[in-house]
N, C-alpha and C positions, 0 to 999 in steps of 0.2 A: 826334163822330167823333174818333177818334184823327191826331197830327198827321199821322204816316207813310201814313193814310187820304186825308187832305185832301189830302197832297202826291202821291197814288196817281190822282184823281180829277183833279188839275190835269195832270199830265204826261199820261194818257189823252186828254186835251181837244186838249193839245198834238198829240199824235201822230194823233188822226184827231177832228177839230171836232165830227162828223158824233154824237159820244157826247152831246153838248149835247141831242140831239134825244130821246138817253132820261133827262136828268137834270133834266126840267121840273119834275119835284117838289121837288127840292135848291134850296136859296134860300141866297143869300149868308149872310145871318144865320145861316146852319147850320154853318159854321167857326168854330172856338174861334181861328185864327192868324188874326186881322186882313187881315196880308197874304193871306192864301190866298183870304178873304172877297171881296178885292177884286178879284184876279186873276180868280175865276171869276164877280163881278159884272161884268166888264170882257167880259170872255172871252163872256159869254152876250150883253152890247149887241153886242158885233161880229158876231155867227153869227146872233143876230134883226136884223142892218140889211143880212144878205148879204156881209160884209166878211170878208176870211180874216182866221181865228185862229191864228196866229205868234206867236210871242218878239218880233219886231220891232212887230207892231202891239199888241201888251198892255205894250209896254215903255212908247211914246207914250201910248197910254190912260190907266196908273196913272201916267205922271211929272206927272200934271196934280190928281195928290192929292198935290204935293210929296213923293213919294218920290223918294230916289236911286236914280239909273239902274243900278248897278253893283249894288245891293240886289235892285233886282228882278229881274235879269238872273241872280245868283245863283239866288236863291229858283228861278225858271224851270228854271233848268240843276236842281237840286236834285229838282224834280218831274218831269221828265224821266228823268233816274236813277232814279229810286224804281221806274220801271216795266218788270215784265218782261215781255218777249214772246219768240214761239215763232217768230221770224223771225231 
């Protein structure tokens, strides 16, 4: 995938969780951007243990692979953006 792809499929996740449920096939190892790998390996333990997928709880999540906070808060906002909707 292209990065502006990966960053296309994390901010989707973002905006409604509920997209995890069709992306059972996509496996973290399928991101070329590390961070985007982890976000949506993160992103997927929270929506399989029932826990909302937010900015604030993938922030907690990934700060526990020593990333900075401000990093990944970025990147988030980043993939947020990337997405357009007809809303």
């Amino acid at each position: 995938m292209s990065f502006e792809s990966e960053k296309g499929v994390i901010g989707c996740i973002l905006m409604d969780s509920g997209t995890l449920f069709n992306c059972q096939e996509l496996k973290a190892n399928m991101f070329s951007e590390k961070i985007l790998g982890l976000i949506y390996y993160r992103a997927q333990g929270l929506y399989d243990n029932m826990k909302s997928v937010n900015v604030t709880e993938l922030v907690l999540a990934c700060k526990s692979e020593k990333l900075d906070e401000n990093t990944i808060r970025t990147c988030l906002r980043e993939c947020i953006l990337s997405v357009s909707t007809s809303q």
